[in-house]
N, C-alpha and C positions, 0 to 999 in steps of 0.2 A: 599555575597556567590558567589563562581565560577559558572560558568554556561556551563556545553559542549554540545556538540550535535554530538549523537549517530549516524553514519549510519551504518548499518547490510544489507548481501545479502547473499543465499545460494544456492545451484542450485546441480544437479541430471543430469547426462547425460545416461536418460534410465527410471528415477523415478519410481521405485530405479533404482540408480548405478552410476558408481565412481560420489563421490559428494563432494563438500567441500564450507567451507565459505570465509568470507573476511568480516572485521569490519572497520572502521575508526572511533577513537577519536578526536574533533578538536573545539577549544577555541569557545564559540558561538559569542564570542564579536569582536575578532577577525578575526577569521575565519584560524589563523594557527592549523596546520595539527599537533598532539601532541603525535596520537599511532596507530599502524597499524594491525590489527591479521587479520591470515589465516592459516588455516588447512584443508589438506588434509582428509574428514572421510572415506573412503571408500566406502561403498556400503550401500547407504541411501538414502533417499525420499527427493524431494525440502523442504517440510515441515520440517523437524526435523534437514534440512542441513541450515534452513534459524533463526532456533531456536537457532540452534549453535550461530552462526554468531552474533545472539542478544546477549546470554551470557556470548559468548567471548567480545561482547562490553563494552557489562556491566564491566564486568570485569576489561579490561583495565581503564574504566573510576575512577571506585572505588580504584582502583591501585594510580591514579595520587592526585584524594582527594576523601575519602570519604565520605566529607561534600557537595559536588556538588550537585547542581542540573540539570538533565539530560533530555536532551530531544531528543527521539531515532524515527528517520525518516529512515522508512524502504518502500520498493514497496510491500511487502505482506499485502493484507489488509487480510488474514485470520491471520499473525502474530498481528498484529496492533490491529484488533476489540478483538480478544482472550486475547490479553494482557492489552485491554483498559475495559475490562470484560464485552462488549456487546455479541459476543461471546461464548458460551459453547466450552469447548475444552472435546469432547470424546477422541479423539484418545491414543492408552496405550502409545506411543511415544514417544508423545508431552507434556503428562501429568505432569509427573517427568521434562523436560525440564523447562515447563514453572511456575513449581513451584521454580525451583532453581532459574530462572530468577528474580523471585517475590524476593526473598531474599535478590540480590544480594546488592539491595538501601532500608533503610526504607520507609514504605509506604506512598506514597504521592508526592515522591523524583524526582519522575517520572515520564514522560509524551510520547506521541506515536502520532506519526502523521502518515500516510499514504502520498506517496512521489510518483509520476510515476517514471515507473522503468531507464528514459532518467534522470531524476537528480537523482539517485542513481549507478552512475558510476564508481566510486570509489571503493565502497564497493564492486561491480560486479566485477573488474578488480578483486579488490583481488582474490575474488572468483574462478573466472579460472586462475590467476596466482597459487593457490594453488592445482585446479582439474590437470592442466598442469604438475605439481612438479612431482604429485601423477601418474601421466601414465608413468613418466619418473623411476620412485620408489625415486623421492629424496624426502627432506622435502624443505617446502617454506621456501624461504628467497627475502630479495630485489633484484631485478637486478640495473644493471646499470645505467639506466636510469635517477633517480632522480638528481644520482649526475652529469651526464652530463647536463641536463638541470640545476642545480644550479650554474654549471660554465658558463653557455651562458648567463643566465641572471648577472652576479657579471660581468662578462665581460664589457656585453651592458650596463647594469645601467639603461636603458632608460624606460621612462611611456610606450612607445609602449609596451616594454618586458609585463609590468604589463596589462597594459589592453589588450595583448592576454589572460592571464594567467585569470582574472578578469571577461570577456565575454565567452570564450570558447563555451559551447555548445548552450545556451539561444543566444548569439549574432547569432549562424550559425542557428538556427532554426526558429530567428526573420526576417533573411535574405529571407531564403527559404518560408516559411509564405507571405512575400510580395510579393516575387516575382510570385508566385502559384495566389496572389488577384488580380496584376496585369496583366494575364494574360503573363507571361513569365517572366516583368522588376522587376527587382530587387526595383526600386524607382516607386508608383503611386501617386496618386491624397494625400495629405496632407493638415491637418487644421492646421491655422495660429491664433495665437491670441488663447483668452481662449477658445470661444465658436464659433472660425473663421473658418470657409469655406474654400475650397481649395487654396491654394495661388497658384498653378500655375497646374489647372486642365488640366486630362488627356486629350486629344485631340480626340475629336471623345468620529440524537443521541438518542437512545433511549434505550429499552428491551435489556435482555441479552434473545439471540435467538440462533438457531444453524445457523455455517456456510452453507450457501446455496452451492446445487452442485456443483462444478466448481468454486467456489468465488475467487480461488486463480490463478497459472498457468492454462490455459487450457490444452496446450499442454506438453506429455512429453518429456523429452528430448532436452528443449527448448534452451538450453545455449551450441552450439558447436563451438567455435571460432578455439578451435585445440587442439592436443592432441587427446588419444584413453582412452579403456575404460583402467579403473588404476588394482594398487597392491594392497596389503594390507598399511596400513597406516603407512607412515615413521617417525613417531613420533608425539609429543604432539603440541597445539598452541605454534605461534611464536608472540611475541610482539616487534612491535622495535619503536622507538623513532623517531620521524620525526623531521628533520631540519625546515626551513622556509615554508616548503609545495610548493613549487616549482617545476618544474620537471613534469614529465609524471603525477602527480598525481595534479597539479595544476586546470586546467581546472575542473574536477571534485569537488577538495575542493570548487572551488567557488562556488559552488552552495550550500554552508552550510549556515544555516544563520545568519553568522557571516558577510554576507554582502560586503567583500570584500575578495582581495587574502590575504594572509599571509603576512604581513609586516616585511621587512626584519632592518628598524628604528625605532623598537615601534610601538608602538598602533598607527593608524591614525584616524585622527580626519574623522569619516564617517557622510554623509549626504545621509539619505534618503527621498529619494525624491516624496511627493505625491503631485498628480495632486486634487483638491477638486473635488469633489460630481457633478455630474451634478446639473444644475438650469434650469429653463424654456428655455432660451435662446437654451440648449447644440445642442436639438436634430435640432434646424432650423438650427445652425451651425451659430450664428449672431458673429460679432466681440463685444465682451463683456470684455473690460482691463478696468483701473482705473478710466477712465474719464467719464462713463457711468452710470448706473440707480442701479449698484451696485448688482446686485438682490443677493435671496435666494439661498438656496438649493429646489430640488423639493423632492416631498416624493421621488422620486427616487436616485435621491441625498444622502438623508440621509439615506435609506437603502444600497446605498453603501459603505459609510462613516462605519455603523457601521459594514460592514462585513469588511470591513478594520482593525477596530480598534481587531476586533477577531482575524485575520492573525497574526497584529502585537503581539497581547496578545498571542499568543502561541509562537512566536520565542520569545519572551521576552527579546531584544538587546535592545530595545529603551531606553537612561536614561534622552531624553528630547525631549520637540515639541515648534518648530517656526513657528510663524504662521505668513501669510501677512495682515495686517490690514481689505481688502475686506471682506464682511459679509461671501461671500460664501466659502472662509477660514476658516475666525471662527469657522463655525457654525461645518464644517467640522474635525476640529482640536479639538474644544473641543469633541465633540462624542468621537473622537479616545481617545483625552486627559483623559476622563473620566472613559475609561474602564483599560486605564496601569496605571490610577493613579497618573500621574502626571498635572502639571500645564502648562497653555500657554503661551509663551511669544511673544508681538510683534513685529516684526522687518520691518517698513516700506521699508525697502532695497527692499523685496522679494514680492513687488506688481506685476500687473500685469503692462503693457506699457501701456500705453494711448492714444488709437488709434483716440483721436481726434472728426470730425465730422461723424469719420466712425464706432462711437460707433452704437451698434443697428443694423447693418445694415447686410444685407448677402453679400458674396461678387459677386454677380452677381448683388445687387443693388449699389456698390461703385462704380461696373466696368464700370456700364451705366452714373451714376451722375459722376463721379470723373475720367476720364480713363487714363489723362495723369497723374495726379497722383500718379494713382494704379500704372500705367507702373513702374514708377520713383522708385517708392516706391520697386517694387519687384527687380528692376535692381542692387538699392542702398541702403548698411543700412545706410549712412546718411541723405538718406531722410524722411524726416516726413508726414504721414498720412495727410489728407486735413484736416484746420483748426487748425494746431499746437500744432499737437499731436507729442507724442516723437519717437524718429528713433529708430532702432535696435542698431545702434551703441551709443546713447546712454543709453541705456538700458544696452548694455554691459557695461559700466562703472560703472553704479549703482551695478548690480550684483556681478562685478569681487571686488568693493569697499565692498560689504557684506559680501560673498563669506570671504572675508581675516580676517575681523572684528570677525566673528562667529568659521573660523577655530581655530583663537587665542583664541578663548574662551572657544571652547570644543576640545582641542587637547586630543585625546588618547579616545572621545568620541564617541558613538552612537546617532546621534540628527536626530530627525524627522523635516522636513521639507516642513510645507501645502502650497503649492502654488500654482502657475500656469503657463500656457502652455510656456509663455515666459521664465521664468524663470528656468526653467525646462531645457528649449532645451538650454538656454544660458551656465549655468552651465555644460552641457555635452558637449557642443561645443568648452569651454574653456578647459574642463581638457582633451579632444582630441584634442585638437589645430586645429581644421577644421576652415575651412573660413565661414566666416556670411553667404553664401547663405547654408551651409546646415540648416541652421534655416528651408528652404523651403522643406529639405528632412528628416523631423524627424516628426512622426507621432505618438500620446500621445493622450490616451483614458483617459475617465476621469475615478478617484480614483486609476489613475494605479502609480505605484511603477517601481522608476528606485535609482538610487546607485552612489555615488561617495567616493573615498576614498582618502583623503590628507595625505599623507606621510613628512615627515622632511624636506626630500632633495629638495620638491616643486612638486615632480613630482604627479601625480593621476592615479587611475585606478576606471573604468568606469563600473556598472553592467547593460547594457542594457534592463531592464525587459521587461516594457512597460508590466507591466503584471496585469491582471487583473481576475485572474482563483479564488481568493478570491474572487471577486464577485457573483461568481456561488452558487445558494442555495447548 
C-alpha cells in the first residue's frame, strides 16, 4: 500500500480576513513533491482557513490513490487533537469542515501528527502565495520559480545541488543552535567516539477534552509576509502536479518524512541513521567503541530507544533495521525492531572503532596517560589510539566497504541503521566529501536521527538532524 504524507497550513490576515490555504502531497518513501493546492477564501478565521487547507489535502491525496495511507502533519494542534478526536470541536465552522474531512479516507486510513510551524513551510508558502493572488484579485497558480530552480540543478548535476535542497532549513537551524551554545562560534567542544569526550575542547494522549484558550495561534493576524487585505474569491482550489520537487519548494519538501529530497534517478537506496540508547558510560562521556567492556543500554537508554521506535512507527518509511553487532545496538535496534515489526540484521561493517587502550577512559585521563598519542591521533586519521586500536582512516574503509555492500542490497530502499558515533559521522563525511578532521566537528547525541540518501549516479544527499525532539515525553 502507497503511503503519502499530507501537509496543510491556513492563515487569516485580521482572523478573520483575507485568508487562504496551501496543501502539499508528497510520496512518504520518497519524499518527491506529487501535488500542490491553494486557494484564496476570502474572509475567514485561521481555523476554518487551516481546515481547508487539511481537506484540500485530503483531497488531492485521495485524487492520486484512493487506496493510500495517509499521514497529515500539520502546525495546528487545535486541527491535529480535533481531528485525532482528543479534542471536542464546538465551533458551527468547523463542524461541517471537519466532518467532510472525516470522509474524505475510510476510517483508520488516517493519521495526524502535530509539526512546529518552522518544518511546515511549504504548505505556509502556499498559503500566502494564495492570500497574495487574492489581494491582487487573481487566482493561485505556480510562479516561476520551480522551474528555474529545476534548470540549475539539471544543469549542475552535483550532490552539493542535493544536499542544499536535502538540509535546508534543519541544517541552518543546527548551525545557529551551535553557534548560540558556543557562545558566538559556529563549531564548540564535540564528542568523539561512542561515549568520547571532547576531541578538541574548547579553550578556556488521552480524554477527548475541549480545546483550551489560546491552544492554537495566539496572535491575530499573524501571517504578513505582503500583500493587503483581499477581494472576494477568484475562484475554486487549484491542484497542480509537481515535477521532481526541486525548486523554491525543495528545502521545505525535505522536511517530509520521506527522508530525503526528491530523486531525480528513482528511488534512492536511504540510510537512516540512529545513534544507540545511551549506556552507563554516555553521561561520564568515556571512550566506549568495539574493543572495550561492550556494556548495556541504561534504563535511560532504553527509554530512549523506545521513544524512537514510536517517531519511527508513525512516519512508517522504515522497511528494514541494520544493526552493529555491539550489545548496546541490539538491544537498541530490537526495541525499535519490535514496535515496526520487523527483523534485525547484523552487519559487522557498522561497529564502532576500537579505540584500543583508550577504551574506558575519559578523555582527560588518555590526555594525562597517553599525550603524544592523543596529539597524533587528533592531528592524523592514520593514526591509531594507544595500544593498537584502529585509525579513523581505517574505519573509513570499513564503512565506505559497507556503506556499498548495503546500498546494493536495499537500492530504491528505507533501512534503518543502529549504530554509532563513528560510523555515523563517517558515513556523513563521505557523502559530503569533507576531510577526516570534520570527524572532530560533528556533534551526535545519543538516539539521535541523521539521513543519507544514495542515488544511481553515486552522488548523495545528507539530512542533518541530529535530532532528538522524539525523546521528549
Amino acid at each position: 500500500m502507497r503511503e503519502f504524507i499530507v501537509e496543510a497550513d491556513g492563515g487569516s490576515r485580521g482572523n478573520p480576513g483575507p485568508a487562504g490555504y496551501g496543501a502539499v502531497v508528497s510520496d512518504a518513501v520518497t519524499g518527491e513533491t506529487l501535488a500542490e493546492a491553494a486557494e484564496y477564501l476570502g474572509v475567514a478565521t485561521n481555523n476554518v482557513a487551516e481546515y481547508r487547507g487539511l481537506l484540500a489535502g485530503l483531497r488531492a491525496a485521495h485524487a492520486l490513490d484512493p487506496t493510500a495511507r495517509v499521514h497529515v502533519r500539520m502546525d495546528s494542534k487545535l486541527v491535529v487533537e480535533q481531528m485525532s478526536g482528543r479534542w471536542k470541536i464546538k465551533h458551527p465552522d468547523m463542524k461541517p469542515l471537519a466532518a467532510e474531512a472525516n470522509r474524505v479516507f475510510p476510517p483508520g486510513q488516517v493519521t495526524y501528527e502535530w509539526i512546529p510551524r518552522a518544518r511546515n513551510t511549504h504548505a505556509d508558502r502556499l498559503a500566502n502565495e494564495a492570500m497574495d493572488a487574492g489581494a491582487r484579485g487573481e487566482q493561485w497558480s505556480a510562479t516561476g520559480d520551480d522551474v528555474e530552480a529545476e534548470a540549475m540543478r539539471e544543469a549542475t548535476g552535483t550532490a552539493a545541488a542535493r544536499v542544499a535542497a536535502a538540509t535546508g532549513e534543519a541544517e541552518a537551524g543546527a548551525v545557529r543552535d551551535a553557534a548560540a551554545a558556543a557562545g558566538g562560534r559556529a563549531i564548540g567542544a564535540v564528542p568523539v567516539g561512542d561515549e568520547g569526550p571532547p576531541a578538541r575542547p574548547d579553550p578556556g494522549a488521552g480524554e477527548t477534552r475541549e480545546a483550551p484558550s489560546g491552544a492554537d495561534r495566539p496572535a491575530a493576524g499573524e501571517r504578513r509576509p505582503s500583500g493587503a487585505a483581499g477581494q472576494q474569491p477568484p475562484g475554486p482550489t487549484t491542484s497542480r502536479p509537481s515535477g521532481s520537487g526541486s525548486g523554491s519548494g525543495s528545502a521545505e519538501q525535505s522536511q517530509a518524512p520521506g527522508w530525503s529530497a526528491a530523486p531525480d534517478l528513482g528511488a534512492p537506496a536511504t540510510f537512516v541513521l540512529l545513534r544507540h540508547g545511551e549506556t552507563p558510560l554516555t553521561p561520564q562521556k568515556r571512550f566506549s567503541g568495539s574493543g572495550g567492556t561492550d556494556p548495556s543500554l541504561s534504563d535511560a537508554g532504553r527509554e530512549q530507544a523506545r521513544r524512537v521506535a514510536e517517531a519511527l512507527a508513525r512516519r512508517g518509511t522504515v522497511q528494514a533495521v541494520v544493526a552493529s553487532p555491539l550489545a548496546r545496538t541490539q538491544e537498541t535496534a530490537r526495541i525499535v525492531a519490535a514496535r515496526l515489526g520487523l527483523d534485525v540484521t547484523v552487519e559487522e561493517g557498522i561497529r564502532e572503532t576500537d579505540f584500543g587502550a583508550w577504551e574506558g577512559l575519559t578523555f582527560g585521563e588518555v590526555r594525562e596517560r597517553h599525550p603524544d598519542d592523543l596529539n597524533a591521533w587528533l592531528a592524523d586519521p592514520e593514526a591509531h589510539p594507544t595500544g593498537g586500536g584502529e585509525s579513523f582512516a581505517e574505519t573509513a574503509v570499513r564503512i565506505a566497504a559497507t556503506r556499498d555492500k548495503l546500498v546494493a542490497a536495499h537500492a530504491g530502499r528505507t533501512v534503518l541503521l543502529v549504530t554509532h558515533v563513528t560510523p555515523v559521522k563517517t558515513l556523513i563525511r563521505l557523502a559530503l566529501g569533507a576531510p577526516p578532521e570534520s570527524l572532530f566537528r560533528m556533534e551526535l547525541s545519543a538516539a539521535s536521527l541523521s539521513a543519507v540518501a544514495y542515488y544511481a549516479d553515486g552522488n548523495a544527499s545528507v539530512r542533518l538532524f541530529n535530532d532528538t525532539s522524539h525523546l521528549r515525553p
